[in-house]
N, CA, C and O atoms as a CHARMM CRD file, in Angstrom:
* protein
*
  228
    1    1 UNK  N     86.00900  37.98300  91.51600 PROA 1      0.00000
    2    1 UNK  CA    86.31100  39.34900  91.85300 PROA 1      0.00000
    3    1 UNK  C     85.22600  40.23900  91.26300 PROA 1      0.00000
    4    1 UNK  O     84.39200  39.98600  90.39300 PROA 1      0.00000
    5    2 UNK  N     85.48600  41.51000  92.06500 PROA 2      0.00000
    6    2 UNK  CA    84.11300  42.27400  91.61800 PROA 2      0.00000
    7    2 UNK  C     84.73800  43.76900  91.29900 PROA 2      0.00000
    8    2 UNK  O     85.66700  44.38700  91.81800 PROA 2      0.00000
    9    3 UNK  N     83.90600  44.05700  90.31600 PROA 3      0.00000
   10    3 UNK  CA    84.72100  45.69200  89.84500 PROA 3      0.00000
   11    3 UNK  C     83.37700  46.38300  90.22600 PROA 3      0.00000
   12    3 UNK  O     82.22200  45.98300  90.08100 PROA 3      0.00000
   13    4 UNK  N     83.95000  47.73100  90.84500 PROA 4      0.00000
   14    4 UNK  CA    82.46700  48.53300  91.23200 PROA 4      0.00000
   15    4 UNK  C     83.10300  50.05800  90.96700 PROA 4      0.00000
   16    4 UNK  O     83.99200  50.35300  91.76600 PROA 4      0.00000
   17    5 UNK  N     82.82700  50.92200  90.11000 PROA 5      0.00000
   18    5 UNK  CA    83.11400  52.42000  89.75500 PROA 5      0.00000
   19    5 UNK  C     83.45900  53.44900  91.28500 PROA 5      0.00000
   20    5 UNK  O     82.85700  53.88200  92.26800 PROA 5      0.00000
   21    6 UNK  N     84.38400  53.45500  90.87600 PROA 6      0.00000
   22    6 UNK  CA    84.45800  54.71100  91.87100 PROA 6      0.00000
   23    6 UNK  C     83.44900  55.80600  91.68700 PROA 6      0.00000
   24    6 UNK  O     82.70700  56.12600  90.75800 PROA 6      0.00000
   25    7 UNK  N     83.73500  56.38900  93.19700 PROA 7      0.00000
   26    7 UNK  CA    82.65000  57.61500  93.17200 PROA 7      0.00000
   27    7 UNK  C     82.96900  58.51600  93.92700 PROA 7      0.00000
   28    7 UNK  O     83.49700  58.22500  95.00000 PROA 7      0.00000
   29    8 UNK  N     82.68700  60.12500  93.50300 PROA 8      0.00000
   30    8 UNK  CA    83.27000  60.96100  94.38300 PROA 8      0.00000
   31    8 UNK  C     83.51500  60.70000  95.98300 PROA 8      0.00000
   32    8 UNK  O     84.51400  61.04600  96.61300 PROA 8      0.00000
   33    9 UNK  N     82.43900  60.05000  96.46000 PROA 9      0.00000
   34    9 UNK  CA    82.66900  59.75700  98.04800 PROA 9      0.00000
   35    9 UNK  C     83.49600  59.01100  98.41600 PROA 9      0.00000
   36    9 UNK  O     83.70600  58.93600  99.62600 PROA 9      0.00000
   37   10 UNK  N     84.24800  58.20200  97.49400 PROA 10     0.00000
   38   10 UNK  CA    85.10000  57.55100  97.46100 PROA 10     0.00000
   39   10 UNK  C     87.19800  58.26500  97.52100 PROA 10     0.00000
   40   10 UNK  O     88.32400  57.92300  97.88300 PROA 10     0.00000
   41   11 UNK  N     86.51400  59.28100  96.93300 PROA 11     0.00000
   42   11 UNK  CA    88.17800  59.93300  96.77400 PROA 11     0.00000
   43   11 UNK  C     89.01700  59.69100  98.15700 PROA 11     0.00000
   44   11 UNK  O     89.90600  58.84000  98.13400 PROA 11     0.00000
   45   12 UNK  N     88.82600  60.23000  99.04800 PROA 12     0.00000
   46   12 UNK  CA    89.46400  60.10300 100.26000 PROA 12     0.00000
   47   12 UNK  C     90.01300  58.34400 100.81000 PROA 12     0.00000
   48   12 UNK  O     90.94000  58.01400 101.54900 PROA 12     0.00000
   49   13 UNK  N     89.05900  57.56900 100.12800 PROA 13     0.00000
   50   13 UNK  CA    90.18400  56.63700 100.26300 PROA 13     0.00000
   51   13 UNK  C     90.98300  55.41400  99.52300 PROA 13     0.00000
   52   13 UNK  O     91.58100  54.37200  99.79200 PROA 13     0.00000
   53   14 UNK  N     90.51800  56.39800  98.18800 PROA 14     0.00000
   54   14 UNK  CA    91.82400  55.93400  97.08300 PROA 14     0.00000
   55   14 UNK  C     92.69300  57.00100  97.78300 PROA 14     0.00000
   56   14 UNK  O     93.67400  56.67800  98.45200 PROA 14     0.00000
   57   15 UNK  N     92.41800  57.90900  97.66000 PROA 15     0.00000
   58   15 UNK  CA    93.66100  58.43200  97.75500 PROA 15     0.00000
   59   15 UNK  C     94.74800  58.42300  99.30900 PROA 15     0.00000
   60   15 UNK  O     95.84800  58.93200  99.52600 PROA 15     0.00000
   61   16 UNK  N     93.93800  57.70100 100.05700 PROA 16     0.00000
   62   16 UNK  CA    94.98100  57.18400 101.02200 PROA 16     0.00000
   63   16 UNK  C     95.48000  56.06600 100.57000 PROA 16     0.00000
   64   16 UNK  O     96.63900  56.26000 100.20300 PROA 16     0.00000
   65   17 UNK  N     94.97200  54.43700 100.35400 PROA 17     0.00000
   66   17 UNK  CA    95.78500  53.79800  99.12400 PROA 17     0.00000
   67   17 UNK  C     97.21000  54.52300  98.44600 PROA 17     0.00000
   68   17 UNK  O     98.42100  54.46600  98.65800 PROA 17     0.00000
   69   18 UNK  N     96.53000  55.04500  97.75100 PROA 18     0.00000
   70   18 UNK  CA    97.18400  55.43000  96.49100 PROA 18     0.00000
   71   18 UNK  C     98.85800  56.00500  97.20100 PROA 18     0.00000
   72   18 UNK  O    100.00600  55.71300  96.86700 PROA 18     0.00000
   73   19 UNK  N     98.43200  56.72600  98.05800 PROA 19     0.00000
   74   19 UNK  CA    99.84600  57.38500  98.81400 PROA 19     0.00000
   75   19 UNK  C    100.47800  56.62800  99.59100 PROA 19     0.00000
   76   19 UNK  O    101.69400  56.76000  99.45200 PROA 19     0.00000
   77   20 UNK  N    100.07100  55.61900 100.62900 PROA 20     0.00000
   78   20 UNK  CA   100.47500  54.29800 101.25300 PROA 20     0.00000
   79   20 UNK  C    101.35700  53.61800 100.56800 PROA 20     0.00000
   80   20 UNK  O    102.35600  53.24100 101.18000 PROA 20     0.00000
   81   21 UNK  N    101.26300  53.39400  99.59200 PROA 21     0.00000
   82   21 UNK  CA   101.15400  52.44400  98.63800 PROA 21     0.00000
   83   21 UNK  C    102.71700  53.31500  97.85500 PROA 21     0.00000
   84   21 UNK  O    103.80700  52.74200  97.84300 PROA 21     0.00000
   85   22 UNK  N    102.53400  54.58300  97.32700 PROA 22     0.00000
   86   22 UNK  CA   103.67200  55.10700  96.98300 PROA 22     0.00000
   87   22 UNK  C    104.49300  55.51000  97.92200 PROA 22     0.00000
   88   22 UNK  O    105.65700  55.69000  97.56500 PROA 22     0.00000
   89   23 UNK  N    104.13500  55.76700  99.38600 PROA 23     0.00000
   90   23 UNK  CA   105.56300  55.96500 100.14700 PROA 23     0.00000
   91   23 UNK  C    106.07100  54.44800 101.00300 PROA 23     0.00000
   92   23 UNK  O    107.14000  54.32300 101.60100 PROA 23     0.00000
   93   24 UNK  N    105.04100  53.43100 100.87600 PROA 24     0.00000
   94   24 UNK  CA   106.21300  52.49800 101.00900 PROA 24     0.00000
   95   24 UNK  C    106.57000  51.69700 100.30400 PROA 24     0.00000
   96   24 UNK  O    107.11300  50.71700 100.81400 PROA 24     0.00000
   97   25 UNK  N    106.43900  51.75300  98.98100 PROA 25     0.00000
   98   25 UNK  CA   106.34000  50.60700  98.14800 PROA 25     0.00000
   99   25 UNK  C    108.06100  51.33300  97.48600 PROA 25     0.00000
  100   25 UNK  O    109.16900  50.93400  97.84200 PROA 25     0.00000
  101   26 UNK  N    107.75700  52.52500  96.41300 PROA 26     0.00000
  102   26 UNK  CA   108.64600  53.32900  95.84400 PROA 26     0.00000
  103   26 UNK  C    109.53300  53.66100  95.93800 PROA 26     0.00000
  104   26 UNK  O    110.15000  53.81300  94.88400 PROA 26     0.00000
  105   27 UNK  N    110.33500  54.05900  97.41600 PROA 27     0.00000
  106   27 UNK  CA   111.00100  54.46800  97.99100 PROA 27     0.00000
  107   27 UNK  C    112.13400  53.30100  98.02400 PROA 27     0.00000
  108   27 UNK  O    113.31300  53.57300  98.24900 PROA 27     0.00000
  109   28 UNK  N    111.68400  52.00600  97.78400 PROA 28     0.00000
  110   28 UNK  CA   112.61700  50.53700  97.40400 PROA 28     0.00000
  111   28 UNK  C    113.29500  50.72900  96.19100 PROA 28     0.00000
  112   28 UNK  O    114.30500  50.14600  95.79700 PROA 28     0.00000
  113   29 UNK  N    112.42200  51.89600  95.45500 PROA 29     0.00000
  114   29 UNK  CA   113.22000  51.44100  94.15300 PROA 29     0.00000
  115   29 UNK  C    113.80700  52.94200  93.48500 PROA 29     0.00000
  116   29 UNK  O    114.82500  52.98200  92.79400 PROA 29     0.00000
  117   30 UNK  N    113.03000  54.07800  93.79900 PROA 30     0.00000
  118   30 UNK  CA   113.31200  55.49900  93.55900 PROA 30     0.00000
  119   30 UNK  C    113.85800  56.28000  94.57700 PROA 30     0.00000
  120   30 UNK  O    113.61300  56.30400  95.78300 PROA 30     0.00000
  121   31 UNK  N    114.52900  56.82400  93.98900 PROA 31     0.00000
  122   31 UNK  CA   114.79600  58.44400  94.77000 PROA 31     0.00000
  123   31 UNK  C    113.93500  59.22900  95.08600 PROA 31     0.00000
  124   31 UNK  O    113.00400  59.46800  94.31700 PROA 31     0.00000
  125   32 UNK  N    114.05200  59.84600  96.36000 PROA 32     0.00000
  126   32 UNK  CA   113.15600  60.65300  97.54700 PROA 32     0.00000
  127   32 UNK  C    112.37700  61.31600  96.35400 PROA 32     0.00000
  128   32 UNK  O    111.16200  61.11700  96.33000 PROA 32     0.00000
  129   33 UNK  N    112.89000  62.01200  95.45100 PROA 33     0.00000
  130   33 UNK  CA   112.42200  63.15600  94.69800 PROA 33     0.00000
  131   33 UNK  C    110.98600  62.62400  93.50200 PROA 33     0.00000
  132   33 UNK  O    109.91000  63.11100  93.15700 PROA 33     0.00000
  133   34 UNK  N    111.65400  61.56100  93.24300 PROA 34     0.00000
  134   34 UNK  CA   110.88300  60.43800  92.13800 PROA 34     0.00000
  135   34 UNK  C    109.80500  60.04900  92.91700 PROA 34     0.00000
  136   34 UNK  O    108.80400  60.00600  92.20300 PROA 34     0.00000
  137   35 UNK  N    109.52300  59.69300  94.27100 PROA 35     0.00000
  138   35 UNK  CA   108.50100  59.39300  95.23800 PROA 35     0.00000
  139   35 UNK  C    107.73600  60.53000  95.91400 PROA 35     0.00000
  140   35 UNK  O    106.57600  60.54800  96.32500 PROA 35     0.00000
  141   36 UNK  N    108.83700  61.62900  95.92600 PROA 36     0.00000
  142   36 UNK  CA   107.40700  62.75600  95.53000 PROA 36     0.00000
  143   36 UNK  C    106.64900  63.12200  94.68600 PROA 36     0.00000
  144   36 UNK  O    105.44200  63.25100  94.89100 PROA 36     0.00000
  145   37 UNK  N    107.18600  63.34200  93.65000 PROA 37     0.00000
  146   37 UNK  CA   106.91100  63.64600  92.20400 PROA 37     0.00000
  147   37 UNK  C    105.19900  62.62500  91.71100 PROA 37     0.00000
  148   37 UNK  O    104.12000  63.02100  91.26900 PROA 37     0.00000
  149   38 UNK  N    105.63800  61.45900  92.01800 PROA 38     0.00000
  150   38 UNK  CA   104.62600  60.76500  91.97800 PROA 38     0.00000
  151   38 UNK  C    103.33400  60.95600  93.14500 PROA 38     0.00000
  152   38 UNK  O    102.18300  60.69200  92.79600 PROA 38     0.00000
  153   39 UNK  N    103.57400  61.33900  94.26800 PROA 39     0.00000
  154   39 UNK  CA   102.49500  61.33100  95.46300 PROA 39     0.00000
  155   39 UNK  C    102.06700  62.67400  95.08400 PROA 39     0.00000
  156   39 UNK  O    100.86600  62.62900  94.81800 PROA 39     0.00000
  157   40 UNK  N    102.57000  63.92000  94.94000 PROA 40     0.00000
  158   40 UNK  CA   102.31600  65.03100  94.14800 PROA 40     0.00000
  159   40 UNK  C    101.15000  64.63600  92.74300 PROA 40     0.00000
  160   40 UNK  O    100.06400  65.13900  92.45100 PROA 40     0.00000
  161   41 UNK  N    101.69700  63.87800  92.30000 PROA 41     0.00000
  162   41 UNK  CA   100.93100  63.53400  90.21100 PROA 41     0.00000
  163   41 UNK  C     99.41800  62.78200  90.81300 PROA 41     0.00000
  164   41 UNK  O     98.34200  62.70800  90.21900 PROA 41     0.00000
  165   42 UNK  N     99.76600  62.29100  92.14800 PROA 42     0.00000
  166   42 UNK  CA    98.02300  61.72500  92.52500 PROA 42     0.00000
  167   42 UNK  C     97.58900  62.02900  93.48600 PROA 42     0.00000
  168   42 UNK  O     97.08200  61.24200  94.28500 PROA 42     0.00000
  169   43 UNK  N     97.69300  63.35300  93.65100 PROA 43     0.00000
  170   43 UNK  CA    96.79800  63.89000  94.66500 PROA 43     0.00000
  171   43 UNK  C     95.27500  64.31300  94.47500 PROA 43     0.00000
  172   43 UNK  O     94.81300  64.99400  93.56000 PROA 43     0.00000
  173   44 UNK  N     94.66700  63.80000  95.45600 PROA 44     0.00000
  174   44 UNK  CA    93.39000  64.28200  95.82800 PROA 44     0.00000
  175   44 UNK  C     92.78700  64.68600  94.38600 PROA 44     0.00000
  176   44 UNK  O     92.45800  63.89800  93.49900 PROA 44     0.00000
  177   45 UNK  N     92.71200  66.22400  94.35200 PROA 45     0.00000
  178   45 UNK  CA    92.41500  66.83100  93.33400 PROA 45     0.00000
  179   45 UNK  C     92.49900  65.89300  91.52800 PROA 45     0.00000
  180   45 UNK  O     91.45500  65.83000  90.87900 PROA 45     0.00000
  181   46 UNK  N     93.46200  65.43300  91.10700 PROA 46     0.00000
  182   46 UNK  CA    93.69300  64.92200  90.70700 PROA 46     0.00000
  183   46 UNK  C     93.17900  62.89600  90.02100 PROA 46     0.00000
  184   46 UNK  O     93.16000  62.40700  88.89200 PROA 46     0.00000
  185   47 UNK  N     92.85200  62.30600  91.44300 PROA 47     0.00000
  186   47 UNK  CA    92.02400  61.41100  91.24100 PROA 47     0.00000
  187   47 UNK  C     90.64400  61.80300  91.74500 PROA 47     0.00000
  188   47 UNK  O     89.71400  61.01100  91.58900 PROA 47     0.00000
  189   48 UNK  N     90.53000  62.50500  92.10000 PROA 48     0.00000
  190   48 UNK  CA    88.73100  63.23000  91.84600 PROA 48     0.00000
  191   48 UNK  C     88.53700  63.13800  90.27700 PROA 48     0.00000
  192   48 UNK  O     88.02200  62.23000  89.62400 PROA 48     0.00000
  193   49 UNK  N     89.12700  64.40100  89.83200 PROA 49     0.00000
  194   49 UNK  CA    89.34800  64.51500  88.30400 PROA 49     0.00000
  195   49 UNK  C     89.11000  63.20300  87.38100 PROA 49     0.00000
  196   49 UNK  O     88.13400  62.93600  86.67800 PROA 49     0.00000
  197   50 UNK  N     90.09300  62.59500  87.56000 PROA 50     0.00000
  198   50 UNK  CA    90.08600  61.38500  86.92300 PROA 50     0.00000
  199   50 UNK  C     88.67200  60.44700  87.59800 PROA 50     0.00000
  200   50 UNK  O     88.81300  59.38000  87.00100 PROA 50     0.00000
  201   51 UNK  N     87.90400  60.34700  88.15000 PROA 51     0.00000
  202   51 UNK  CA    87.10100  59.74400  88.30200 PROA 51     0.00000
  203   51 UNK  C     85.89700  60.77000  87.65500 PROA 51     0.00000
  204   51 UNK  O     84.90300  60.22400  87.17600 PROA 51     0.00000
  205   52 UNK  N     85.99800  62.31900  87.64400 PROA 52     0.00000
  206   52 UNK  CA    85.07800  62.41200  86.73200 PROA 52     0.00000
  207   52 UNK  C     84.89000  62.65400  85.41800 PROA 52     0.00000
  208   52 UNK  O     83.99000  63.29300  84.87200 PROA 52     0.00000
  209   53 UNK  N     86.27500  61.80800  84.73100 PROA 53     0.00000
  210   53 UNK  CA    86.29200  62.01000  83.40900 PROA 53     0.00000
  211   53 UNK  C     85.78900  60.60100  83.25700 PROA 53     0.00000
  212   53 UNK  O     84.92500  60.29100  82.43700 PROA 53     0.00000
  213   54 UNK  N     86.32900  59.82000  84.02800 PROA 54     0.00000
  214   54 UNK  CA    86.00800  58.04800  83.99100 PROA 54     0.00000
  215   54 UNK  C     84.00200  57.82600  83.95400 PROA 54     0.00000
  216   54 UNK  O     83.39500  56.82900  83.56400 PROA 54     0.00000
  217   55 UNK  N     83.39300  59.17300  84.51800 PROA 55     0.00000
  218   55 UNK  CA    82.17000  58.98700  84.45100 PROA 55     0.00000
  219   55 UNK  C     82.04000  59.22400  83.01000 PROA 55     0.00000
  220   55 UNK  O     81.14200  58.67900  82.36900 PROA 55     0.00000
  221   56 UNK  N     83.00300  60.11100  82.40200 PROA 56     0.00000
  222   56 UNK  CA    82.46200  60.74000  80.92000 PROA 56     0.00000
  223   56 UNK  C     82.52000  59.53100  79.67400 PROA 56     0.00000
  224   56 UNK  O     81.92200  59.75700  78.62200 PROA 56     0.00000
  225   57 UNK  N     83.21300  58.35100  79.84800 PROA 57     0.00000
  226   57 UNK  CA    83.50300  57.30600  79.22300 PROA 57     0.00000
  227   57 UNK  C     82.53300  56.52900  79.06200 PROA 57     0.00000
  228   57 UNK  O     82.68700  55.46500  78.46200 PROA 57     0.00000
């Protein structure tokens, strides 16, 4: 397996992942509200962010 850094050009599709992933995975085990809450906590904005603090490391 291979690890390769995210990069801003990249945001758009973690963050489709990332939401895929929480509305059908979550919704098995949480409440509607708990599966927003979370798709809300990783939005866009948010894993941008975090990828450019991950550069600061």
């Amino acid at each position: 397996m291979k690890y390769i850094r995210a990069i801003e050009k990249d945001t758009e599709q973690i963050f489709d992942v990332v939401q895929k992933t929480i509305k059908n995975i979550y919704p098995k085990y949480y409440p509607k509200e708990v599966v927003d809450f979370f798709c809300d906590l990783h939005c866009k904005e948010k894993i941008s962010e975090d990828m450019l603090w991950n550069d600061k490391v």
